[in-house]
C-alpha positions in Angstrom: 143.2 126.3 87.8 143.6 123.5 90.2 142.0 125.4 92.9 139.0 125.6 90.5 138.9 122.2 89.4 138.8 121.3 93.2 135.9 123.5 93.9 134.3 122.0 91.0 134.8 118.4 92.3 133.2 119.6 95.8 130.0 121.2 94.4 129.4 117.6 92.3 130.1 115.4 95.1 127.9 117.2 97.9 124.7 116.1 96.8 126.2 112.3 97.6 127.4 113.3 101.1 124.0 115.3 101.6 121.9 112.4 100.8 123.5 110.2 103.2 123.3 112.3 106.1 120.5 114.0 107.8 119.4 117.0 107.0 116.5 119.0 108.5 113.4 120.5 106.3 111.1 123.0 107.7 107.2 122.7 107.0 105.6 124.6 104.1 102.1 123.3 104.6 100.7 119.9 105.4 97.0 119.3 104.2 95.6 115.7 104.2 91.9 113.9 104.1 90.9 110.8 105.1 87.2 109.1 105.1 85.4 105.9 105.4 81.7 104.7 103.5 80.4 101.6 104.9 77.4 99.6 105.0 76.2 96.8 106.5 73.6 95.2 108.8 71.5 92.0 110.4 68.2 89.9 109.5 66.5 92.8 111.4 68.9 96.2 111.2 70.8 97.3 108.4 73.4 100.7 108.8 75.4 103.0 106.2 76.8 106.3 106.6 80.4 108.0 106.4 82.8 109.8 107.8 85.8 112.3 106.9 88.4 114.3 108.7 90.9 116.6 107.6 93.4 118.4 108.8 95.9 121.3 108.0 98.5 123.4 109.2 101.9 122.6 110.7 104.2 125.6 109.3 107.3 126.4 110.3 107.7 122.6 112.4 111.1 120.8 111.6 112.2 117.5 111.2 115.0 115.3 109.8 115.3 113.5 106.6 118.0 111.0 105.8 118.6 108.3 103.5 117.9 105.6 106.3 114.7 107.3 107.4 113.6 109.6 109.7 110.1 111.8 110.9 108.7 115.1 110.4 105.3 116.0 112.7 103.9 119.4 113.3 100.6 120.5 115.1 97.5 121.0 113.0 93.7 121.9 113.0 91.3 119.3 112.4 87.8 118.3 112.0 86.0 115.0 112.0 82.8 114.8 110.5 80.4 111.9 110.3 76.9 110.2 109.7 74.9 107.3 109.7 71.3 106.4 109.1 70.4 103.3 111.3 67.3 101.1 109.9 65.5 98.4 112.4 62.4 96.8 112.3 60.4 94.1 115.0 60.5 91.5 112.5 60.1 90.4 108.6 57.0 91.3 108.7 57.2 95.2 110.5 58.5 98.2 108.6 61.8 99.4 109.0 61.7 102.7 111.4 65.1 104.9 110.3 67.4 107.0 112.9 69.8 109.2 111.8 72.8 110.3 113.2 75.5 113.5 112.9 78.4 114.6 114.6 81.2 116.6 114.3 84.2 118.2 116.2 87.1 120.5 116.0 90.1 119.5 117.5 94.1 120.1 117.5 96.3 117.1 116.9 100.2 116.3 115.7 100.3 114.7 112.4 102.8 114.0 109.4 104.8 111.7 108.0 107.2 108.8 109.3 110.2 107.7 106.5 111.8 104.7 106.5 114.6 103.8 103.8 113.5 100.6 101.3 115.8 98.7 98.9 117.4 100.2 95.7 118.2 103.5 97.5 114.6 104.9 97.8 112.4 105.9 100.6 109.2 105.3 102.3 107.3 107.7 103.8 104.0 106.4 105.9 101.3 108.2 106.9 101.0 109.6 110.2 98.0 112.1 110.1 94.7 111.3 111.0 92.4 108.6 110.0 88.9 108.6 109.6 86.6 106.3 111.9 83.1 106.2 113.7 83.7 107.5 117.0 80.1 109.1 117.5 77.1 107.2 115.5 77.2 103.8 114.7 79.4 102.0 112.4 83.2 100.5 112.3 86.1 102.2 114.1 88.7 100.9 111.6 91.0 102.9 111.0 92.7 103.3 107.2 95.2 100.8 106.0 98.6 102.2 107.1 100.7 99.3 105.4 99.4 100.7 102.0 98.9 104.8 103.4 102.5 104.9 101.7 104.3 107.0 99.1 107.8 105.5 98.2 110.6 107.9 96.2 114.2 107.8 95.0 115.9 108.9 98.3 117.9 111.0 95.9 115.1 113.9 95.9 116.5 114.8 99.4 119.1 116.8 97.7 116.9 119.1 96.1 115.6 122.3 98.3 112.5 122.0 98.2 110.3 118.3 98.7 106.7 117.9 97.8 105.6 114.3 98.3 101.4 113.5 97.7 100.2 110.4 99.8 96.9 108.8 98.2 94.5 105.8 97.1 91.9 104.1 98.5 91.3 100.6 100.0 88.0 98.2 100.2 87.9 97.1 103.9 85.7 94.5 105.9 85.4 94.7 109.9 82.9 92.5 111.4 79.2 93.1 110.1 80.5 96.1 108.2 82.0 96.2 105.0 82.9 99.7 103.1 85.9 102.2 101.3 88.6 104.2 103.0 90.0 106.9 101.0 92.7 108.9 101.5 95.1 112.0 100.8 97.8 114.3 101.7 99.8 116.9 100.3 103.4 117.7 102.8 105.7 120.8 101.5 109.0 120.8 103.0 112.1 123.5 102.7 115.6 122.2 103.5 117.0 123.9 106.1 
């Protein structure tokens, strides 16, 4: 009876002794996307366009989870789209004459997400995946709000086997001439090891 009761005592306390230490997660599946609209312009040009990239993969990476923080990365296929459609004219009194611009690449790249621990036992995890910017037409090369690119949860759920944990919103931005939206969004499936 004792021996029982003192197995009993073991299986309740665990998750406590789990949560405080680090423990390791494989990757299910990591899936995010991430864009910008902007706009924005002079007396004489005016610009708009957009750009997304996402990004997926990164099963069977590892990484370590603890109360006090910790990082889990894995490599993952990408693609960056974009577009703009540029606007210019002589003067107030000429037409506008438009250009337009596409690009677009596939590339490989590490991405997840980074924890941190926050008051009243909970966690933070951050973004770490790609952002969406203007790298080949004109437009702003801001990159998303990471400060805000945030998801925060009881660290409690890192008893559980399995951890699902969504990272989204959107944020109005301003850089220089160009004013505009970033959205974003990721999905991260981990498995306790």
């Amino acid at each position: 009876m004792l021996l029982a009761l003192g197995v009993l005592v073991s299986a309740q306390a665990a998750p406590a002794r789990d949560e405080r230490a680090a423990a390791r997660y494989r990757v299910l599946s990591i899936t995010s996307s991430a864009s910008l609209t902007f706009s924005g312009g002079g007396d004489d040009s005016r610009v708009n366009g957009q750009a997304q990239v996402t990004a997926r993969g990164g099963a069977g990476a590892t990484g370590s989870i603890s109360a006090r923080g910790g990082r889990v990365t894995a490599a993952l296929s990408a693609k960056r789209t974009e577009q703009a459609v540029l606007a210019e004219r002589a003067g107030p009194a000429s037409p506008y004459v438009e250009q337009r611009c596409r690009d677009s690449k596939s590339f490989r790249t590490r991405g997840g997400l980074v924890f941190r621990a926050r008051p009243g036992g909970k966690l933070e995890a951050r973004w770490a995946l790609p952002h969406a910017a203007m790298k080949g037409c004109p437009g702003p090369s801001t990159r998303g709000p990471v400060t805000k690119m945030t998801h925060i949860f009881p660290a409690s759920r890192l008893t559980a086997k399995q951890l699902s944990l969504t990272i989204s919103g959107s944020a109005r931005f301003k850089s220089g001439r160009y004013t505009g939206t970033h959205r974003w969004r990721a999905v991260v499936r981990l498995v306790r090891l």
